[in-house]
N, C-alpha and C positions, 0 to 999 in steps of 0.2 A: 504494500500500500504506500503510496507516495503522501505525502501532503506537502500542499505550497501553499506559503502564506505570503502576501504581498504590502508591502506599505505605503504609503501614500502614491498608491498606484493608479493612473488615470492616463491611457488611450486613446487616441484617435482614431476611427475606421472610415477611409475615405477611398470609395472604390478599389477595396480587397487592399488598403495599403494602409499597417500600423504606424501610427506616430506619437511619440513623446507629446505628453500635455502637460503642461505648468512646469514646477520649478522641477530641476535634478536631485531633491532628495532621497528617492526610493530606495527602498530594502526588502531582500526576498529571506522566508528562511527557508529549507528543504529539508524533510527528513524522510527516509527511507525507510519502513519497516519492512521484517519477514524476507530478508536479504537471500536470495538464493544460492548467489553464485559471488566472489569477491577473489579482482586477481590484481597484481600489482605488476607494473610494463613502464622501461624507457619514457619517459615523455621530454624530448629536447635534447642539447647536451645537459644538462645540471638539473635535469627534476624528475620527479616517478610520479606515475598516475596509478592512482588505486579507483576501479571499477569493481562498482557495488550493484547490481541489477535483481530483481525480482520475479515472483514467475508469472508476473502480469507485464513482463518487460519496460516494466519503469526502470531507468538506471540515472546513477549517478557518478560524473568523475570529479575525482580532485589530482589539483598536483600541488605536489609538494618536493622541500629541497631535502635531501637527503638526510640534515640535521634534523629535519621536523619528523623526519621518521621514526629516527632512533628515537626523540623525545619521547612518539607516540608508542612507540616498542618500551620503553623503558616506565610508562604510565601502567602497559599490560602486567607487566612483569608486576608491578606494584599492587596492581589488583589480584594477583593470583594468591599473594598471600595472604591476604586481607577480604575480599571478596566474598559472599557464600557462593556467587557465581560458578567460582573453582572448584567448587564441591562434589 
C-alpha cells in the first residue's frame, strides 16, 4: 500500500498539461507499506539506490551516498539488540 501525502499542493490542468500554482513551498511525504521485494544497485558514480516495490507494484527509490548507508546499517545493527522486532 502506498500512501502520499501532499502539502500545500495546488495544480493547474490546462488541456492535458500540469502546472505549478502559487508559491514553491510544497512537500510530499511517501510511505510504503507490505514491501515485497527490496534491492540495493549502482546509482551514478558516488550513490546506491535502494528499490523498495510492492505487490501492487507501487515502488519507491532512494539514493543515497554511501556514508548514509552505513549510518542506516549501523541504526539496524542497533535495533537488533534492542528491538522485540529481532525476536
Amino acid at each position: 500500500m502506498l500512501a502520499l501525502t501532499l502539502e500545500e499542493f495546488m495544480v493547474e490542468l490546462n488541456e492535458g498539461s500540469i502546472k505549478n500554482v502559487g508559491p514553491t513551498n510544497k512537500s510530499a511525504t511517501v510511505k510504503l507499506f507490505d514491501v515485497e521485494s527490496a534491492e540495493a544497485r549502482e546509482f551514478g558514480d558516488k550513490r546506491l539506490k535502494l528499490v523498495f516495490e510492492d505487490d501492487e507494484g507501487n515502488e519507491i527509490q532512494v539514493s543515497l551516498f554511501p556514508e548514509d548507508v552505513y549510518k542506516l546499517l549501523e541504526d539496524v545493527e542497533a535495533l537488533e539488540d534492542d528491538s522485540p522486532v529481532f525476536e
